[in-house]
N, C-alpha and C positions, 0 to 999 in steps of 0.2 A: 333484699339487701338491708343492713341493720343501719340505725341512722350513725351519724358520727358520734350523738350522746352515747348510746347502745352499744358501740363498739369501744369507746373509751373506758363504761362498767367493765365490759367483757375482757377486757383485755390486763384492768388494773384485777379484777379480782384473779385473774389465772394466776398475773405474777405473786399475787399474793400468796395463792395456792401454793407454790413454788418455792419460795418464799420459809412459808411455813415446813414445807417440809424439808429443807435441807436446814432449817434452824432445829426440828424435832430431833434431827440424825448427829448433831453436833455439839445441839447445847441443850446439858443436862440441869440437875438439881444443883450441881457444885459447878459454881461461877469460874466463868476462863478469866487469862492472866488478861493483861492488856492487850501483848502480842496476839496472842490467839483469838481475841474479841476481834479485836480491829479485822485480824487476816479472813472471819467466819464475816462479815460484813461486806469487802469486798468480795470475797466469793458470793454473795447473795444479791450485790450489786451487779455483777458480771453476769450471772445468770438469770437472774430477771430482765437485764440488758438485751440480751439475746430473746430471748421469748416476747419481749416488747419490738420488738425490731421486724422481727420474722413474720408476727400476725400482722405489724401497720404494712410492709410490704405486700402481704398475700391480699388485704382487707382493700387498700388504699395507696396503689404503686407507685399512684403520680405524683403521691404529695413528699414534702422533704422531712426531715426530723431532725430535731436539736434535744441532744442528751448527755444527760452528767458523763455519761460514760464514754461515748463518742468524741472520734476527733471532730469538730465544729469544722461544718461544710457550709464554705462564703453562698454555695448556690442556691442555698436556702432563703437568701433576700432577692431572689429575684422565681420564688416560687407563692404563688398565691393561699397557698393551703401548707401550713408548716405546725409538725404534732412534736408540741415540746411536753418532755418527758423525763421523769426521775426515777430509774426503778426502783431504789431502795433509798427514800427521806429519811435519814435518821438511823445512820448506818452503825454510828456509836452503841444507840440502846437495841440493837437489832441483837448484837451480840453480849448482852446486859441480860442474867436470870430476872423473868416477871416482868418486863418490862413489857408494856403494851404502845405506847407513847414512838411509833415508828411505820411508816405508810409506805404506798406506790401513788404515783402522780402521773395521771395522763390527760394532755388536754388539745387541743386544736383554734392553731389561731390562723383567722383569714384577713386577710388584706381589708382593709376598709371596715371591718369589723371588729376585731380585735378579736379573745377567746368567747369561740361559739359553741363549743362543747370542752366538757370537762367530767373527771371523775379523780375522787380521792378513797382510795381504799386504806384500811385499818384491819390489816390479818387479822392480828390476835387481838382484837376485838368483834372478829367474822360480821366488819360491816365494810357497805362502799356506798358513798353517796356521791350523788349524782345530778350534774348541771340541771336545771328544769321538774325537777326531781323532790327537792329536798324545803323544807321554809326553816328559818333563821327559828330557834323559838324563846319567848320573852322572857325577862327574865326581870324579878322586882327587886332583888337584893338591897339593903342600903348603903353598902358601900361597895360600889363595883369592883370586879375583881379582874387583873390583868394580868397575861401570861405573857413570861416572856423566855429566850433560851438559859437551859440550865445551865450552857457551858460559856457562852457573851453576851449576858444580860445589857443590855442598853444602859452608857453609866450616867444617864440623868433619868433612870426611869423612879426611884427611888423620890427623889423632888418631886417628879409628874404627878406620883402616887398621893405625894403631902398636898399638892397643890389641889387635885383632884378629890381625894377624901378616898381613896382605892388602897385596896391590898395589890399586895404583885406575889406572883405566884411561878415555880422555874415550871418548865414542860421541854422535849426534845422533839425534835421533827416540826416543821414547820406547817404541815400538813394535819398532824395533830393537836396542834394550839388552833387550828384555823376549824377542825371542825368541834373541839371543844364548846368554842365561841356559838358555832352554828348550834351544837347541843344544848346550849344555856346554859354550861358550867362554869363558863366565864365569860365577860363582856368585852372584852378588847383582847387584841393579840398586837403588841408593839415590836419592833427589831429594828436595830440599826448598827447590825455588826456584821453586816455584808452580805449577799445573798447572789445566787443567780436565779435568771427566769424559772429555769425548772424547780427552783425550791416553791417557787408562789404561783405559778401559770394556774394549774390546777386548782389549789386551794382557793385562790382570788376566782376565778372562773366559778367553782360550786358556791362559794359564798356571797359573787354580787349575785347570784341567780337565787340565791336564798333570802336576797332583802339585807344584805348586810354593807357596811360601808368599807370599801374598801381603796387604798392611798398608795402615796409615798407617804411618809410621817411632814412634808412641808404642804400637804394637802395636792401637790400635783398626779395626775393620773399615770399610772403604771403604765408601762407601754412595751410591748414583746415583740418579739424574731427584730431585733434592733442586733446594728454588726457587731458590737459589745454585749453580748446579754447580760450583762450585769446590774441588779439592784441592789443598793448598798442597805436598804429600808424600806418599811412595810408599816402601814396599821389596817388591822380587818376588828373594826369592831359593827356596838349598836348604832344603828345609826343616830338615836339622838346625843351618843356620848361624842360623836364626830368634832363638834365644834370645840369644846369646853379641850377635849382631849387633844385636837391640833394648836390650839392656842395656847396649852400650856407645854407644849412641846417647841415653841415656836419661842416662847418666853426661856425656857428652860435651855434651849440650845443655843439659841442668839447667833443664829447664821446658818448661810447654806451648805447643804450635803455638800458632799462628795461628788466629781463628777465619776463616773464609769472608769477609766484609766489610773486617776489618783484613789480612788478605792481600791483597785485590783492589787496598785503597789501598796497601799496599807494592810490591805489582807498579809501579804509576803511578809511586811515587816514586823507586824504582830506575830508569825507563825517563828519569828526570832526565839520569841521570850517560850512560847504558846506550847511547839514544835507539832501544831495540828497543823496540819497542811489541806484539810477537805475541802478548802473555801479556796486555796493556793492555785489558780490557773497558770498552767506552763505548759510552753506548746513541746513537743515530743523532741522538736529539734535544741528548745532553747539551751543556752551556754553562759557561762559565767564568767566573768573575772575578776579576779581581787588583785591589786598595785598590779597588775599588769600580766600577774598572773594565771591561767586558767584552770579552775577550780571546779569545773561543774560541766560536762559535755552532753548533757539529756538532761530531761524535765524531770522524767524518773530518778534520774542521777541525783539532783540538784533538790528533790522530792524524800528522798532517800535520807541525805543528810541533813535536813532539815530536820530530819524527824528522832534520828539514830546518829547522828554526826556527834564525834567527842570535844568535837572544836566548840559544837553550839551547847552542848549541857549547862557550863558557867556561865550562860548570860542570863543576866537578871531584872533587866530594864531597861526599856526603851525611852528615852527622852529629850523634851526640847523637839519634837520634829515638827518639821516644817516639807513642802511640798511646791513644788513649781511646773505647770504641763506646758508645754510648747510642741504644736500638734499631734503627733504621734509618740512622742516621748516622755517621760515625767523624769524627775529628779528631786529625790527626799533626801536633806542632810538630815541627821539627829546625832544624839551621843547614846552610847552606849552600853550599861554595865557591865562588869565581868564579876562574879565572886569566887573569890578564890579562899575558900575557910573568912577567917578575920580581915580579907584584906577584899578590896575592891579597886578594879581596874578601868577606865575609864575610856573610851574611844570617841573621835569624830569619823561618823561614815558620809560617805556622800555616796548614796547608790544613782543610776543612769539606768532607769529601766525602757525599753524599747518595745512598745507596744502595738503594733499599725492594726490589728486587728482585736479577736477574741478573747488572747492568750497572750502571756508574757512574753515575749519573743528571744529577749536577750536583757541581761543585767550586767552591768558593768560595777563594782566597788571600787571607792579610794580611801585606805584604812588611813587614817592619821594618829599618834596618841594626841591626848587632850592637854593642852597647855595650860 
């Protein structure tokens, strides 16, 4: 029987295999549109979903699994052995020509221990590293260099950099910034524009196993199979840049994160302006309302037009927001831009999001225009 390290390699590089070959059959020399990028992403996400799934059950029956692609099963917090999993990190550049910079993540967190194995595969670079496996390697550069997403750079990371004496540099996949770092082609890997466990379970598991420092960006410890999975932020660097680089993160921010809930609903409200919905948790039932009413009958519905909606195209800015959680619920007002050619339209929202678990549950709006 393979250990769980062995089985995490085994399993990220097949999807990888997988992976790769329905990206060779799809995508050529001449770059897809959007639509078609996105749609060859998920199909690559669904089926490496599938193939992750079928070997932990064949390999590992007892244990539970939380995956990007999965509807989130509550009975995974009361299993001791729980394999969180990303088939495809980085679904954008998967369907991007040349792009290397996009993983599979497989890791295993136990009770009382936290992630005991891990593995981050990188197809199209035909590597997988591996928990126990791998060392951080050093790196002398004079001025550190720090990766962060190409598409929701961190917006004080640019200060951290002055404050620091660091370049910042974009990268995609979370999983690929994290084993960059472990390469020595960069020394930190920062984010604070929302994440779930499966983006970092993995990455953080082969990287603290390789000597690397790894956080939340206010210095507290990461923590998995939590009934929220959500981490809003991450830093995986060297570990001597740990201090210098929390403390001007700490200066630079001047307050605390996000809790889990009031992040989930900032994900949403950014995906206004954004119309990326990847980071967007909605559970399959959720529904919506706007003055009363109803606008949205499924997550995919509601998912749908986020993305493709001719209502959402003319919004141009989100601001002024604020946030209020009262246990299972939050509620964001902000105002809201519209542009319409030369002219711009102004709203007060007050969304009512309903959250008791994982996923969005239910959003309520009340449009007002702005006085």
């Amino acid at each position: 029987m393979s250990t769980d390290a062995e089985l995490a390699a085994d399993l990220a590089a097949r999807a990888g295999d997988l992976l790769l070959e329905i990206r060779a059959r799809e995508l050529g020399e001449t770059p897809l549109d959007r639509a078609a990028a996105k749609e060859l992403g998920r199909r690559g996400d669904k089926a490496a979903n599938v193939l992750l799934l079928d070997g932990l059950a064949a390999a590992r029956p007892g244990d539970a699994v939380l995956s990007e692609e999965s509807a989130d099963d509550p009975f995974r917090l009361d299993n001791p052995r729980v394999w969180i999993i990303d088939p495809l990190d980085g679904s954008r550049e998967y369907g991007l020509v040349g792009r290397t910079d996009w993983a599979v993540h497989v890791a295993l967190w136990e009770r009382g221990l936290g992630i005991t194995a891990a593995a981050v595969a990188q197809p199209a670079r035909r590597e997988v590293y591996v928990s126990g496996a791998v060392h951080a390697v050093a790196t002398d550069r004079a001025r550190p260099r720090i990766l962060v997403s190409d598409s929701r750079p961190p917006q004080f990371v640019d200060a951290l950099a002055r404050r620091v004496g660091a370049d910042v540099a974009p990268m995609g996949s979370a999983g690929a910034k994290a084993m960059a770092v472990l390469r020595g082609e960069a020394d930190a890997y920062v984010h604070a524009g929302g994440q779930w466990e499966w983006d970092s379970a993995a990455p953080v598991g082969v990287a603290l196993a390789a000597g690397l420092h790894c956080s939340r960006i206010d210095g507290t410890p990461l923590r998995y199979n939590e009934p929220h999975p959500y981490l809003p932020d991450l830093l995986i660097c060297r570990r001597d840049l740990a201090v210098p680089l929390l403390a001007g993160i700490a200066e630079e921010t001047g307050g605390p994160t996000d809790t889990p809930r009031v992040a989930m609903a900032r994900e949403y409200i950014d995906s206004l302006v954004t119309h990326d919905t990847s980071k967007v948790r909605l559970a399959r039932h959720c529904h919506r309302y706007e003055n009363g009413q109803r606008t949205g009958d499924s997550g995919d519905e509601i998912r749908a037009m986020l993305e493709n909606g001719a209502q959402y195209r003319p919004i141009s800015a989100v601001r002024d927001l604020e946030f209020r959680e009262w246990g299972t619920d939050v509620v964001a007002r902000f105002l809201l831009d519209m542009s319409f050619g030369r002219d711009t339209l102004t709203v007060a929202i007050t969304e009512h999001f309903a959250i008791p678990s994982a996923e969005i549950d239910s959003i309520t709006a009340i449009i007002e225009p702005q006085r």
